[in-house]
C-alpha positions in Angstrom: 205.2 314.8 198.5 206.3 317.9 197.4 209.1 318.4 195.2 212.2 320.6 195.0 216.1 320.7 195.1 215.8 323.1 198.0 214.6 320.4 200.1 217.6 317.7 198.9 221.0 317.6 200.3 224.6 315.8 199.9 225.5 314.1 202.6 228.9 312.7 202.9 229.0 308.6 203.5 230.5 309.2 207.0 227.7 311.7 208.0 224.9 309.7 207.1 222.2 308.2 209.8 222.7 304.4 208.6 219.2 303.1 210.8 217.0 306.2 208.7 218.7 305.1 205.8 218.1 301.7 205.7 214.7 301.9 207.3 213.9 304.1 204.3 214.9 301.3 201.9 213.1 298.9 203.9 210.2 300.9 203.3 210.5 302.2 199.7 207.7 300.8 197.5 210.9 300.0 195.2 213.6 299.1 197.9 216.1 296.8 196.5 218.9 295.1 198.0 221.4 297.4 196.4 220.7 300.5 197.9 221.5 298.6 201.6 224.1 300.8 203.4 225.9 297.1 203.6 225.6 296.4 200.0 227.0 300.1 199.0 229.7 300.0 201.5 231.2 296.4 200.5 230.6 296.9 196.6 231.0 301.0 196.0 234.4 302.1 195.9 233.5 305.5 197.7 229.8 306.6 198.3 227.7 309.9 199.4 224.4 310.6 199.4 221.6 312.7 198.4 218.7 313.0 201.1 215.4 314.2 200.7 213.9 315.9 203.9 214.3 313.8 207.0 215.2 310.3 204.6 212.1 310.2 203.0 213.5 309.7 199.5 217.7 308.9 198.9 219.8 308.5 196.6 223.0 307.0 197.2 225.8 308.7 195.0 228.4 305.4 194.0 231.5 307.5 192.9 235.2 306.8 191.9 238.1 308.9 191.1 240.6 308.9 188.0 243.3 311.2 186.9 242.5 313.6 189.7 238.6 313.9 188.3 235.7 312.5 190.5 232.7 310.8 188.3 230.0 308.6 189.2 229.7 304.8 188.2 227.8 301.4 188.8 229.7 299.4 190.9 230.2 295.6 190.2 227.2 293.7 190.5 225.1 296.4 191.9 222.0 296.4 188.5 219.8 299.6 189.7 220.5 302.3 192.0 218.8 305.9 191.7 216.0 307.3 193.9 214.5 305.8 196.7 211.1 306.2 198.9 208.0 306.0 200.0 206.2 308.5 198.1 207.8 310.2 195.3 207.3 311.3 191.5 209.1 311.6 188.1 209.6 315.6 189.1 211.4 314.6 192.5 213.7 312.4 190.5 214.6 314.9 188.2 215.5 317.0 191.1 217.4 314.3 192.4 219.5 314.3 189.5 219.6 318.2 189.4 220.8 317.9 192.4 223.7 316.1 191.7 227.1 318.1 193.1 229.1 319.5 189.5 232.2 317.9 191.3 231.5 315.1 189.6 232.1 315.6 186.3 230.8 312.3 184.9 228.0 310.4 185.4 226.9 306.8 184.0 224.5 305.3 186.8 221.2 303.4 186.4 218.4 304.0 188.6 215.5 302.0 189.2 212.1 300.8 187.8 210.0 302.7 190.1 212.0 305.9 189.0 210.4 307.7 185.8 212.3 311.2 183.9 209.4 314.0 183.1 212.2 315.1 180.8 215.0 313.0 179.5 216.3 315.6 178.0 218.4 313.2 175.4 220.4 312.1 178.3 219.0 308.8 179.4 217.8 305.3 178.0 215.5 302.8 179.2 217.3 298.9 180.1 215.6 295.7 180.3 215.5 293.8 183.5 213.0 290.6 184.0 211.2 289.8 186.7 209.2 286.7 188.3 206.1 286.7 190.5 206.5 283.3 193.0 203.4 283.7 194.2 201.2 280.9 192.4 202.3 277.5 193.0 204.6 275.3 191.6 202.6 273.4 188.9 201.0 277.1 187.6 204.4 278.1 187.1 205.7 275.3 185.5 203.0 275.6 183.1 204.0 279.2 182.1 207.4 277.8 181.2 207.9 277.6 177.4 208.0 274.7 176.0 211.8 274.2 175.5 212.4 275.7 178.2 210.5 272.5 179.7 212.0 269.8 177.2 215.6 271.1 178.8 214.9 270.5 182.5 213.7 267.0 181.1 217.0 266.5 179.8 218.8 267.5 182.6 216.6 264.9 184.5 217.3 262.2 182.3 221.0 263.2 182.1 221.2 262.2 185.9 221.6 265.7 186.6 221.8 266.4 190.7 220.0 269.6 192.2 222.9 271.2 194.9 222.4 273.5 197.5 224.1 276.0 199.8 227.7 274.8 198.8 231.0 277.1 198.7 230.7 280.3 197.2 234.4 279.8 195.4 232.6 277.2 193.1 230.5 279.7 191.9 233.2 282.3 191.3 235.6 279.9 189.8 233.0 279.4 186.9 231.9 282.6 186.1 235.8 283.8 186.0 236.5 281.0 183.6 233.6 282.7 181.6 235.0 286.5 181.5 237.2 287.5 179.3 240.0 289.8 180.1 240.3 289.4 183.8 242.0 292.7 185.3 243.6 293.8 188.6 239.8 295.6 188.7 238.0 292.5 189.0 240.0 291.0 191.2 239.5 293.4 194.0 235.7 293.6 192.9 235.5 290.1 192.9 237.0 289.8 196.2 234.5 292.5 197.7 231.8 290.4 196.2 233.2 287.3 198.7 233.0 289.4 201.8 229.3 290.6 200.9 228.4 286.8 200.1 229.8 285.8 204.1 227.9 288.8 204.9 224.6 287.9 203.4 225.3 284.1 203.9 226.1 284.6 207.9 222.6 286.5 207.8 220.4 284.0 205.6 220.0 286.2 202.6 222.6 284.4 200.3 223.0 281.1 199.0 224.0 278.7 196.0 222.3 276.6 194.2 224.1 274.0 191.2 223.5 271.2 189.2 226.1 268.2 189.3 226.5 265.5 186.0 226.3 262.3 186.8 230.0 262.4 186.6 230.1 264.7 189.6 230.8 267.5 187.4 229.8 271.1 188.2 227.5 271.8 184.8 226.1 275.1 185.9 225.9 277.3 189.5 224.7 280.2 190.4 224.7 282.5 193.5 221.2 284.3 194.6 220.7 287.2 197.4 217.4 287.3 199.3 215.7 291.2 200.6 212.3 291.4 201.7 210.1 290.3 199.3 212.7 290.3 196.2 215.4 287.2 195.3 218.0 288.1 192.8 219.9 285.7 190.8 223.1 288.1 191.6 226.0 285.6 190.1 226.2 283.1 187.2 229.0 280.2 186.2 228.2 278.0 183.9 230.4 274.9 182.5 230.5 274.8 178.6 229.4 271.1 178.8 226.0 272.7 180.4 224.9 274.1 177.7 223.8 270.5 175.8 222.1 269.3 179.2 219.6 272.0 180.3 221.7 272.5 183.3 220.9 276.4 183.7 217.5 275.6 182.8 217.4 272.9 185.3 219.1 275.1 188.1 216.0 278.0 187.8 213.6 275.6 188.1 215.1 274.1 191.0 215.1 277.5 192.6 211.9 278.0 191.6 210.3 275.0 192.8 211.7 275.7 196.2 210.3 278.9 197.0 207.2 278.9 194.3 203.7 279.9 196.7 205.5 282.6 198.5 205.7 286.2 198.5 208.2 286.7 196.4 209.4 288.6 193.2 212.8 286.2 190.8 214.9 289.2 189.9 217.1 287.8 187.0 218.8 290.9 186.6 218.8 291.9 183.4 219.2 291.7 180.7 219.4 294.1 177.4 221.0 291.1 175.8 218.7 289.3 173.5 219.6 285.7 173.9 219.2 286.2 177.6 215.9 288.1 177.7 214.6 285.5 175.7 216.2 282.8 178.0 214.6 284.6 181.5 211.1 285.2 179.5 210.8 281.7 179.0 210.2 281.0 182.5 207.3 283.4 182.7 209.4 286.4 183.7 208.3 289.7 182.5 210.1 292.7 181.4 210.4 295.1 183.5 212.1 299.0 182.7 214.5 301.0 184.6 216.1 304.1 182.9 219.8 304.6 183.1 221.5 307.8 182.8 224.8 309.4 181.1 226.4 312.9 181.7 229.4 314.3 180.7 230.5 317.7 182.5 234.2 317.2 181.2 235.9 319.9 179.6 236.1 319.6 175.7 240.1 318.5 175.4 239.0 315.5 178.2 235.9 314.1 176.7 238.1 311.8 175.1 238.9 310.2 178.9 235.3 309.2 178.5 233.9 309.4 175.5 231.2 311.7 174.3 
């Protein structure tokens, strides 16, 4: 494929041909769920595009406004974005970013792990994301497991610990907002977006739950996971304090895992540059797997502060 800006344009999220869009992300060697026109258009406050030729590589552009200045973010639950096609190399994504309009005068967005900078140029880091191949079969992957990794699903077992499936959603949610800290009038409204995507998914087979219940009938640990071709993605965590001494989380992977172990599949844990956690995904055989994310501010000198430098 031939590179150059000259050949990329901004389209506007109204203008955009929604069937060549998503067929290109259905196709992309690195398609992920996020860069759906249904995932950006129930998570992304506003979004545009950049196109390349006739949708054979896209970007979608996930943008907010504040104080009258327009700047480009990562919306809620959306890991990797960036560039996205069949065919493409680390000069097309810099002209993809080259590309991106001045109007927007801040950027912090992360792209994906099949996108690559030629030239950094000081303005982008690499993040950590781990990743699962399902395709041996259940005992193989067992066997990759570390070994406390395996004492804790024992101990959820002889807990009394109860697999659950394909429950409410709200279960989910109610855990993981006990776990954050500082709940805003922003995650309200992105949590509630992330409801209607889940009945969206759900109503479509690509969503479910999966939990583990004490033998008290007590919700230990859930989680929520979104299916795309070829990719799962362990998109939502809530986890009970009283979890943490049972293996519950532990147990609730491997349930997952043992469910869909043999098939053509890749476990996206989504994430994570936190070290208790990479060590935590790792232990079920995940590996780590790069994506760069990049940060660029075009704001004038006396409103830097707005964003920091």
């Amino acid at each position: 494929m031939m590179s150059g800006s000259q050949h990329i344009r901004f389209i506007a999220r109204q203008q955009i041909y929604i069937q060549k869009w998503d067929e290109c992300i259905s196709k992309a060697g690195n398609g992920l769920i996020y860069a759906y026109s249904f995932y950006l258009d129930h998570m992304a406050k506003h979004w545009d595009a950049l196109v390349y030729n006739d949708y054979e590589a896209v970007m979608p552009l996930t943008w907010n406004r504040k104080y009258g200045i327009a700047y480009l973010y990562q919306p809620f639950l959306t890991a990797q974005l960036g560039v996205f096609g069949q065919r493409f190399n680390p000069n097309l994504v810099n002209d993809f970013i080259q590309a991106i309009p001045t109007s927007f005068r801040f950027i912090d967005i992360s792209l994906n792990s099949g996108n690559s900078l030629p030239d950094p140029r000081g303005f982008s880091v690499n993040r950590s994301n781990y990743v699962l191949d399902m395709g041996k079969s259940y005992e193989e992957l067992y066997k990759a497991y570390r070994e406390n990794i395996q004492r804790n699903i024992r101990k959820a077992q002889q807990a009394g610990c109860q697999v659950q499936k394909n429950f409410d959603v709200e279960r989910v949610i109610d855990l993981a907002l006990r776990q954050m800290k500082g709940y805003s009038k922003g995650q309200t409204e992105n949590v509630n977006h992330f409801r209607k995507l889940y009945e969206f998914l759900h109503d479509r087979q690509m969503a479910t739950t999966y939990g583990i219940l004490s033998e008290q009938n007590e919700w230990l640990a859930t989680g929520v996971f979104f299916y795309s071709p070829n990719r799962a993605y362990y998109i939502l965590v809530g986890n009970h304090p009283a979890g943490k001494t049972t293996g519950a989380s532990h147990a609730l992977i491997d349930a997952f895992i043992k469910d869909h172990a043999g098939k053509s599949m890749v476990l996206d844990f989504e994430g994570s540059d936190i070290p208790n956690l990479a060590l935590f995904y790792s232990g079920f055989g995940a590996i780590e797997e790069k994506y760069p994310a990049i940060r660029l501010n075009r704001l004038p000198f006396y409103l830097k502060w707005l964003k920091g430098n």
